[in-house]
N, C-alpha and C positions, 0 to 999 in steps of 0.2 A: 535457103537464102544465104550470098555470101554478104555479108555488112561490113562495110569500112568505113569505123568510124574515126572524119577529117580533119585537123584542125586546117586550121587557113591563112596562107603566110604572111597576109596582111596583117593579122589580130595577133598572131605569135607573142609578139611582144610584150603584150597587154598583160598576159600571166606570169610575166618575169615577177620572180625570182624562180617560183615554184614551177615553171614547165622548161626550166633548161635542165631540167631531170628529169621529165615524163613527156607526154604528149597530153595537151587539156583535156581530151578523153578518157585521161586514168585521174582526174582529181576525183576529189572526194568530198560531196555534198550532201548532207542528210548520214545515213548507215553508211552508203554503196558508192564507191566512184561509177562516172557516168556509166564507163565501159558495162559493169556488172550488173546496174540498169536496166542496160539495153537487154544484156543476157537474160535478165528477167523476165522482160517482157515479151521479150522474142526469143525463147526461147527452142525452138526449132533451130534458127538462125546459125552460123560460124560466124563469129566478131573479131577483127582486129583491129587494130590502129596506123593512121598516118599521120606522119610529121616530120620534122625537119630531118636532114639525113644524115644527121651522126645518131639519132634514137632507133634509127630504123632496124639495128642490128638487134637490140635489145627487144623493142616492139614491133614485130617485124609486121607489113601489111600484106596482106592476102590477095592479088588479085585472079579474079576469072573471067570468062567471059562475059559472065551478067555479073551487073554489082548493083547492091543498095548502097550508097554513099550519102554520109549522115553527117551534117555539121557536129563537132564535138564540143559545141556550147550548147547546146538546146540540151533541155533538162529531160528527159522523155513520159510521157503520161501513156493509157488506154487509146484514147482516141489518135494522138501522133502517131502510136505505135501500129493500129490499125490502117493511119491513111498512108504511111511507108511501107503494109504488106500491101496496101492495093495496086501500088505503081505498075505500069506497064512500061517496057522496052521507052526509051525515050520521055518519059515523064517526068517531071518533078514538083516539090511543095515550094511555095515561098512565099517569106514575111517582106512584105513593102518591098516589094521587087527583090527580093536578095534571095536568091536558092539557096535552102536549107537540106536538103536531101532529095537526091537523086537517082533513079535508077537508068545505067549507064553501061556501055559496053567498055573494056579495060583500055582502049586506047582514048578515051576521055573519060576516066577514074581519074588522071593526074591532073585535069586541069579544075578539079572543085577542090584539091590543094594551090596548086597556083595562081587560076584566074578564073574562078567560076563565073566570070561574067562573059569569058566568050563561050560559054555551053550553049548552045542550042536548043532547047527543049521544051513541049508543051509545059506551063508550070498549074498547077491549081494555089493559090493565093488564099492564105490560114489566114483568119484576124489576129490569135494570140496566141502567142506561146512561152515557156519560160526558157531565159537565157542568159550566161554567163558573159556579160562585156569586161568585167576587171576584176581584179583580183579578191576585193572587198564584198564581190556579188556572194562569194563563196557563203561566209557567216551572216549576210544578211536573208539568203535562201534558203540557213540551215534550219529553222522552224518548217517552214513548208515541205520541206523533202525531206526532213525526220516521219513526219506523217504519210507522207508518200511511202517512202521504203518501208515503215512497219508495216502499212496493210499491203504492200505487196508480200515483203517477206512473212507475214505472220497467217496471211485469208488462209482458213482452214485448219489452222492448226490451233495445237491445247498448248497452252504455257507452262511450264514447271512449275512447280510449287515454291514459295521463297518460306523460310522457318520463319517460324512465330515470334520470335525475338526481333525480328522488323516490326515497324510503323508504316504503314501503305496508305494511301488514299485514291479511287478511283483505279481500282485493281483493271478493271477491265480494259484501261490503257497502260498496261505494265505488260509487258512480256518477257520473261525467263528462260532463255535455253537450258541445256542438257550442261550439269556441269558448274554452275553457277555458285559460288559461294559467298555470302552477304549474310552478317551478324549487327544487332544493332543497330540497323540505321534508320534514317528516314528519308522517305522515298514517297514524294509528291507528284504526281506529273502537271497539277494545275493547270487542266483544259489541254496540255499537251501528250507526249509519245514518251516513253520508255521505254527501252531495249536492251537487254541485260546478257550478250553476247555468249556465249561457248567460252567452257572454264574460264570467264571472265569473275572479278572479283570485286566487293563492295565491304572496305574494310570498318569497323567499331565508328560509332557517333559521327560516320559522313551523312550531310545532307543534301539533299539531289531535291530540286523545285525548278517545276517545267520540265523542257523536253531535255531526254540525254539521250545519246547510241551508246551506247558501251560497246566496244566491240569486243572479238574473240582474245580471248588471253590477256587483258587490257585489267588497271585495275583501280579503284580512285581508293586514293589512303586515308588513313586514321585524322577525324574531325573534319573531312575536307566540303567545302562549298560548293558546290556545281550547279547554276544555276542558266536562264537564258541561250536557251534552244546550244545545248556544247555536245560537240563528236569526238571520241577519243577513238581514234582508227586501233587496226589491230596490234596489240603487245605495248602499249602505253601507257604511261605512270602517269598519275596527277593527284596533286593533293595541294593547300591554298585554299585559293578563292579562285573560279573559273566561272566568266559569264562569257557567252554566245563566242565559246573559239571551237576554230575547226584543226583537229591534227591530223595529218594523214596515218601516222603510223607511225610503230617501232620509235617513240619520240620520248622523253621524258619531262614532267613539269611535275617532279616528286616532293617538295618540300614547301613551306610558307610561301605567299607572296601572292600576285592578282596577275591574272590573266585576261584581258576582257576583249571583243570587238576584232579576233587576232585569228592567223592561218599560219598553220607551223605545217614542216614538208616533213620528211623522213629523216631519222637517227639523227634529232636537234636533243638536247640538252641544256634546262635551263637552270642554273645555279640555285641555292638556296634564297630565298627574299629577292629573286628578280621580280621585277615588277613593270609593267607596262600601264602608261598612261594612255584611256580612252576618250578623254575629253582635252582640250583646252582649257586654259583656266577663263580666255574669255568667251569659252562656250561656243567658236566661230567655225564656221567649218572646215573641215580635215582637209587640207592637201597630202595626197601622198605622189610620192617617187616615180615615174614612168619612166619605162627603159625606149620604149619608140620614141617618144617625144625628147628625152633626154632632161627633163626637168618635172619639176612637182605641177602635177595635176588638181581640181577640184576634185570630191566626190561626190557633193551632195551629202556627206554626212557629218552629224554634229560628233559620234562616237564610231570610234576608229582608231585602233590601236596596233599589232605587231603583225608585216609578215614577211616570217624568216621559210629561205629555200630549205633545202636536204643540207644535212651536220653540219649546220651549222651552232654552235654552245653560246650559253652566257653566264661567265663569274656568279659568283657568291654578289651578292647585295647591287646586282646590276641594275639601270636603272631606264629605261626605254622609252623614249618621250612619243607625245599622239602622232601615230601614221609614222611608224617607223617601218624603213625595210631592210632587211640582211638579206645578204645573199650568200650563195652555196658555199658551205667549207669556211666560215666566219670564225674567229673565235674573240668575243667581245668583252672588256674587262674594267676593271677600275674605277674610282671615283666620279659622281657625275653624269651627265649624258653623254651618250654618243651621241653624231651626226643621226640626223633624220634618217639618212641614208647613208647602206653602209655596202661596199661591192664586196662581192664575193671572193676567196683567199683575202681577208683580210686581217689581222691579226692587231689588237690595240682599243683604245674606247677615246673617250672625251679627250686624253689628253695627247692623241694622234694614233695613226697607225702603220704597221710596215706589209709587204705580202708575205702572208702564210706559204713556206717554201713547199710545190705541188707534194715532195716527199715525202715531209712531213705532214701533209694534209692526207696522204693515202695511208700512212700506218697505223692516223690516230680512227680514219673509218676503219679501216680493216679489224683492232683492236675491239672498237664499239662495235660493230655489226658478230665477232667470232663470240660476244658474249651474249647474244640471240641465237647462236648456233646457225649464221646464217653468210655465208661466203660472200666478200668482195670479187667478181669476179674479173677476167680481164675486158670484159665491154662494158664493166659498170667503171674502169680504171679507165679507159678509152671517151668515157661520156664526160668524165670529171674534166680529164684534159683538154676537151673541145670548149667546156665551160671554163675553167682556169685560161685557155687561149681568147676565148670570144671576150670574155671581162676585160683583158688587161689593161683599155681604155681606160676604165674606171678607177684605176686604181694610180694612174700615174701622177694623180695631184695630190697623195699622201702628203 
């Protein structure tokens, strides 16, 4: 099977900040971005991704003559993943009229990126399914698909052993990779998943209640909180207080301060005592930032707090008010709150701000990513620039 999984150019927008660096098939929900998901489950299958086409160098997509093409919001289960092996030549599924996955010949592969709606094809019509419409879906999905990805990744297998110097409860929803090192701590998963990644780490008197992913390499520091369904992607620091946020990776929230209700992208960095507000004080609901619409959105939610794209950082004792969003390559500082909204290259906090010069914004990744031992390369320099060019709207009412 080849699978191409789509995002869809209408909804692009919707995961701004976070997919002017990846395509919504590599976010990261529960353990697994979707991509790895699908790999999961279809594991026979070659997966790639489609999106907008300055990613396509980095993510490249696969076509052949037969394609399984998959919307790159849909969350995937057993049964989804069963009724996209059944498709035959010209079939497809969809939710309320809208094709969700298709199988198609390569000369209409491109149009369930562009216009799935002129496709042609028998559809069979799913009652429900899980789905990714905004950015906020991310952390409010990450309890369900915490338990999704353990019993995918875990059916069959024996968990390591954690030493005796932890405190456990409900062992049987904890799982341990190869590698693992955790002293002293306690570790609840109350009714929910733990997953304690490959040489991942669980340092002296942190406390973990409910669901966490820990992933590979990843590691939560001395006293720290982590509570309400939280994914720390691979190679990330956190320590504080962290309730229900999602990091993709490679990210850092190492020192005091609260996190809650939040989506951070790759190689962000947040100061000592930054802290994110997830409520209002009059408890009303969140508007956040939309980059299609060009203004603040409802959510439907009472709690909702940070989401910053890829390196973007924040100061020492920074202060983040509810439904804030940074965008890529930020660097946020100073006394006070920022703007709700903050575009990407922007350099400055509450008391205004200038653009981050693109130069300057490549040497300080280059710097952070060469102490992961992990190359900037010239197409992740080329994707920055398409986002640094596509923002500069945004930025010119400094």
């Amino acid at each position: 099977m080849n699978i191409i999984i789509s995002d869809n150019l209408q909804k692009n927008s919707d995961f701004l900040p976070l997919t002017f660096t990846r395509p919504a098939g590599n976010l990261r929900v529960g353990i697994l971005t979707i991509d790895e998901k699908w790999a999961k489950y279809l594991p026979e299958a070659q997966i790639s991704l489609l999106s907008v086409d300055y990613l396509r160098n980095k993510f490249v997509p696969i076509f052949e003559a037969d394609n399984y093409v998959i919307d790159s919001t849909i969350l995937p289960d057993n049964d989804l993943a069963e009724a996209v092996k059944s498709l035959h030549k010209g079939e497809g599924l969809s939710v309320n009229g809208e094709i969700i996955a298709a199988r198609l010949d390569e000369s209409d592969t491109m149009l369930f990126y562009f216009d799935r709606s002129s496709i042609k094809i028998n559809c069979k019509e799913i009652a429900q399914v899980s789905r990714l419409n905004y950015t906020w879906d991310i952390f409010t999905f990450n309890e369900q698909e915490i338990e999704k990805d353990f019993k995918l990744i875990t059916a069959g297998r024996k968990s390591q052993k954690l030493s005796d110097t932890n405190r456990t409860l409900q062992p049987e929803r904890i799982f341990v990779e190869e590698g693992v090192n955790a002293e002293f701590s306690i570790i609840n998963p109350a009714g929910g998943y733990v997953y304690l990644g490959k040489e991942s780490e669980v340092m002296e008197n942190a406390v973990i209640h409910g669901s966490l992913a820990l992933c590979e390499h990843s590691v939560v520091k001395i006293s720290a909180k982590i509570y309400g369904a939280t994914t720390m992607g691979p190679y990330t620091k956190c320590g504080g207080e962290v309730n229900n946020a999602v990091i993709w990776g490679y990210s850092n929230k190492g020192h005091d301060g609260f996190l809650g209700n939040s989506v951070l992208g790759q190689w962000c960095n947040l100061g000592a005592d930054t802290n994110n507000s997830n409520l209002k004080n009059n408890y009303a609901e969140v508007k956040v930032w939309n980059y299609a619409k060009h203004r603040f959105i409802k959510t439907g939610l009472q709690f909702c707090g940070l989401i910053m794209g890829d390196h973007s950082k924040s100061s020492i004792n920074t202060m983040f008010n509810t439904g804030t969003v940074v965008g890529v390559s930020s660097n946020v500082f100073g006394a006070g709150f920022p703007r709700n909204f903050v575009p990407s290259f922007a350099w400055g906090g509450a008391a205004g701000y200038e653009t981050y010069p693109f130069k300057k914004a490549i040497e300080t990744a280059e710097l952070v990513m060469k102490r992961r031992h992990v190359e900037l390369t010239d197409i992740d320099i080329d994707i920055l620039q398409n986002v640094f060019d596509r923002t500069e709207q945004f930025r010119e009412n400094f």
